[in-house]
Structure formats: C-alpha cells, structure tokens
C-alpha positions as CSV (number, residue, x, y, z in Angstrom):
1,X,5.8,6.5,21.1
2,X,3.3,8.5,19.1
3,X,4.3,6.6,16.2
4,X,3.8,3.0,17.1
5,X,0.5,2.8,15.2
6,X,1.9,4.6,12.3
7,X,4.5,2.1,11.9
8,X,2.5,-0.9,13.0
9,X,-0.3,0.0,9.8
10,X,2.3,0.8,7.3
11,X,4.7,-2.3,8.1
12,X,1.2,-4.2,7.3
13,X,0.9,-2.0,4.3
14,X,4.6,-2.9,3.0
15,X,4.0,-6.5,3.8
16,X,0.6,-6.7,1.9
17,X,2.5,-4.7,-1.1
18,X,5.8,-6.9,-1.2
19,X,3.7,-10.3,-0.9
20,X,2.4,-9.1,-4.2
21,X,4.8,-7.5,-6.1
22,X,7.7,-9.7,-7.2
23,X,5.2,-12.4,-8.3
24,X,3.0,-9.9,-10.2
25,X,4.3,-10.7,-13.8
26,X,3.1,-14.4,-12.7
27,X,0.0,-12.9,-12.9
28,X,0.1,-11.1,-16.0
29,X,1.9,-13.8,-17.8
30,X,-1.5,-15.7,-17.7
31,X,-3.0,-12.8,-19.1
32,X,-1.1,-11.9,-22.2
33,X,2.5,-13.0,-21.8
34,X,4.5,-9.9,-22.5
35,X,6.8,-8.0,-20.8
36,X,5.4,-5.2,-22.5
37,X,2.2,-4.8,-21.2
38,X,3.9,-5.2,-17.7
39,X,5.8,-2.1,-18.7
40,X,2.3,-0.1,-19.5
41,X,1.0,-1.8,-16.7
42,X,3.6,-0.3,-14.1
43,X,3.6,2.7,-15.8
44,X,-0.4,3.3,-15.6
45,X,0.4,2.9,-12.2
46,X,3.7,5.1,-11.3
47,X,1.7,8.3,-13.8
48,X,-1.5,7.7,-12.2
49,X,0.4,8.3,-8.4
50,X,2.1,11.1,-10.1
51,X,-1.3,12.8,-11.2
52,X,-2.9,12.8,-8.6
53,X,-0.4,13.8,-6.4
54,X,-0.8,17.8,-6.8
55,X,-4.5,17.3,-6.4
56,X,-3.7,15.1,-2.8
57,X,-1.2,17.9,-1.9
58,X,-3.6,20.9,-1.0
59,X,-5.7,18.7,1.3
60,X,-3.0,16.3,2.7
61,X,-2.8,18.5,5.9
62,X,-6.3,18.6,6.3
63,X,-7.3,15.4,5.6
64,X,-3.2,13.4,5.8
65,X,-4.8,10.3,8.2
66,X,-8.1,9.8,6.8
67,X,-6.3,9.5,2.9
68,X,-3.8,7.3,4.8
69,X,-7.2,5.2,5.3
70,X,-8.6,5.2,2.0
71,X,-5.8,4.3,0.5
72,X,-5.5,1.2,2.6
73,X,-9.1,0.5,1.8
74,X,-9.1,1.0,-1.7
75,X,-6.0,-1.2,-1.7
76,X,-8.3,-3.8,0.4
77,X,-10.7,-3.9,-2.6
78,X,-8.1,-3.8,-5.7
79,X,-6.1,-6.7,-4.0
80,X,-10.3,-8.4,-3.6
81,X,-10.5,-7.5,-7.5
82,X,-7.3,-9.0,-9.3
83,X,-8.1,-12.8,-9.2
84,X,-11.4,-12.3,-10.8
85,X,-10.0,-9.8,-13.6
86,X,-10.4,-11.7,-17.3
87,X,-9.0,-8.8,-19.4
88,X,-5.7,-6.7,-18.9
89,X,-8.0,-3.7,-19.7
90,X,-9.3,-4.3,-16.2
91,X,-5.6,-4.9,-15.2
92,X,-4.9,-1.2,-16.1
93,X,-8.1,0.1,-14.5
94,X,-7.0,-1.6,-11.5
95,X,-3.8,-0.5,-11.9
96,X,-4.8,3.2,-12.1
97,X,-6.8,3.1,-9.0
98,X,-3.7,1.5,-6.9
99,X,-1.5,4.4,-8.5
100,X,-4.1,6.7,-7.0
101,X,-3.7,4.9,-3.8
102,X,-0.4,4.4,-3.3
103,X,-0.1,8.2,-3.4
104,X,-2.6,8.8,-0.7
105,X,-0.8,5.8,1.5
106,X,2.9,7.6,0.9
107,X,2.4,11.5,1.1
108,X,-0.3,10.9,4.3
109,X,2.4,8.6,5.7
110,X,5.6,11.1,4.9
111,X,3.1,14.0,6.3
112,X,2.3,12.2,9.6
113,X,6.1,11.0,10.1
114,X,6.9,14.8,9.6
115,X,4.0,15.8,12.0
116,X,5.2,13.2,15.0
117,X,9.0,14.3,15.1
118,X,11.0,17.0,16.7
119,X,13.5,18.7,14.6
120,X,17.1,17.3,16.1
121,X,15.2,14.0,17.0
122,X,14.2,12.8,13.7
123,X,16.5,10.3,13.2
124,X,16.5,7.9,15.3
125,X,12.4,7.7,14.8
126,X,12.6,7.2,11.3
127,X,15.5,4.6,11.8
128,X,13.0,2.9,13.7
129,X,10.0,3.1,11.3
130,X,12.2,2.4,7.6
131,X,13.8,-0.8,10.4
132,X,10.0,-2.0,10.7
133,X,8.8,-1.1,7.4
134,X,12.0,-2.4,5.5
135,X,12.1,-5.9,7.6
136,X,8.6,-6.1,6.9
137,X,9.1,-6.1,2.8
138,X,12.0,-8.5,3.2
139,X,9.5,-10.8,4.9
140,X,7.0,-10.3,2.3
141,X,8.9,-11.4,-0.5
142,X,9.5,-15.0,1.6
143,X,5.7,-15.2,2.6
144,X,4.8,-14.7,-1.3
145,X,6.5,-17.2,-2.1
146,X,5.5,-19.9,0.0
147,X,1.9,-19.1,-0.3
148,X,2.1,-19.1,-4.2
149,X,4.2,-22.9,-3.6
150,X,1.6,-24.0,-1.7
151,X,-1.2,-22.2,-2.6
152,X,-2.3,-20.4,-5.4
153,X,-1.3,-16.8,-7.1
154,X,-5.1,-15.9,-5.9
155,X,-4.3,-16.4,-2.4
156,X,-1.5,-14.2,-2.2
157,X,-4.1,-11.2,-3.8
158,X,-6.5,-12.4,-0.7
159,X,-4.0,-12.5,1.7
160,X,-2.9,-9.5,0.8
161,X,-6.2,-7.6,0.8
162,X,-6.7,-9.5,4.6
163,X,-3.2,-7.3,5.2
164,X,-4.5,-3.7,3.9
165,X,-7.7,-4.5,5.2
166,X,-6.1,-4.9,8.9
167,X,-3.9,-2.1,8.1
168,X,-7.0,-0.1,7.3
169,X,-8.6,-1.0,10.8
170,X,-5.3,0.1,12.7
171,X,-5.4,3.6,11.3
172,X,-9.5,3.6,11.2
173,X,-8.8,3.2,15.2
174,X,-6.2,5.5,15.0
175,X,-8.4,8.2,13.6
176,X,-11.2,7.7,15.7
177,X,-9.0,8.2,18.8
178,X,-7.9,11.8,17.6
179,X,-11.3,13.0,16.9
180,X,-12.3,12.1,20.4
181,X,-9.0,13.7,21.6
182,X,-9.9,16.9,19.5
C-alpha cells in the first residue's frame, strides 16, 4: 500500500500529540493556575494554524511531504522546549510555533492522502488510516497517563518529542526514496 508510511508517521504523530494533550493544563497549572490563560494559550495556537494556513496552501503541492517533515521536526524541538520554559510568555511563543506546525503536519497529510487514492477507492483507505491514527490517540491518552503516575509531566514532553522525532525519520526516509525515484 502506498500509504503504509503515511499512516505509520502520522499514527506516531497522533500518539506524540494525544500523550500530551489531555495533561497539558497540568502543565500550565504550575505556571499560573488559570483556566484563562489555557484559553489564550489554545487559542494562540488554533489562530496561529489558521494564519498560516493560506500562506502553506500555494506551496503545499510543491513542497506537501517535505512540510509534512518540518512540522514533525519543529514539533520534535517544541516538545524538547516545554519542560525548560519558566514563563507562560514562552508558553505562547511555543504555542505559536506548534499552531504553525500543526498546519504544515495536517494540510501535507490531507494532500498526500488525496494524492495516494483513486476516486471510487477512497474509502476503504482512509477507514484504514483514521482506524490507525484514531487507535493510536486512544492509546495516547493511557500512555500519558502512566508515564505522568510514574514519571514526571517532563517525561511525557520527552517522550513525546522521541515520538515526532521518529515520526520525522519515517517521512525523512520517505522523502528521500521519492527523490531517488524521480
């Protein structure tokens, strides 16, 4: 299936996201304790995705596996960043850059899963990839939490940076295969 590394990286991806996610106000709570500054948080996030997302559009063809890769990268070094951030300015800086990100990891990933499927055979491969993707948040959420019981809310950032990083080696292989194909 000309998919299988598309699904393998971004199941990674979702798992390195939904490790993270559910126990990010654990995080912030040490830094401020307030639901609002989660809001602005999330928000710096979800308008910075927006934003960019025009700009990402005209050279998503073009360039749709190698933004797939940066994203996972950048991701990588966000997830590297947050246990050593003192300030919740830095929060939002970090924030912006995952919003930027996040919409390089989901339009290259929408454009690719467009690019590998035949009109009239769509859906049963992307009932495959949202099966892998999905089961791979549900596991997430359970992984989280056992690392944060028996670890630390700093091991589930590393863990989770180990996660985008190997994602980021699955599509870095990925994209060196198609220039050589090319």
């Amino acid at each position: 299936m000309k998919l299988q590394w598309l699904i393998q990286s971004q199941s990674i991806v979702t798992l390195a996201a939904g490790m993270v996610y559910p126990y990010y106000l654990l995080f912030l709570k040490n830094l401020g304790n307030s639901y609002s500054k989660y809001g602005l948080a999330f928000a710096v996030f979800t308008i910075s995705s927006a934003a960019v997302s025009s700009w990402l559009g005209a050279r998503l063809d073009r360039y749709g596996p190698r933004m797939l890769l940066a994203g996972s990268l950048g991701m990588t070094l966000v997830m590297l960043a947050f246990p050593w951030v003192q300030s919740f300015a830095l929060v939002l800086i970090l924030q912006l850059i995952m919003g930027i990100c996040a919409a390089m990891q989901k339009m290259s990933e929408r454009l690719l899963l467009a690019d590998y499927t035949e009109k009239g055979d769509r859906g049963r491969t992307m009932g495959t990839y949202h099966f892998w993707t999905s089961a791979a948040s549900g596991f997430a959420v359970l992984l989280g939490g056992f690392l944060i019981d028996w670890l630390t809310i700093d091991a589930l950032f590393y863990t989770s940076a180990l996660l985008y990083g190997f994602s980021s080696w699955r599509v870095w292989r990925y994209v060196q295969a198609s220039r050589l194909t090319a």
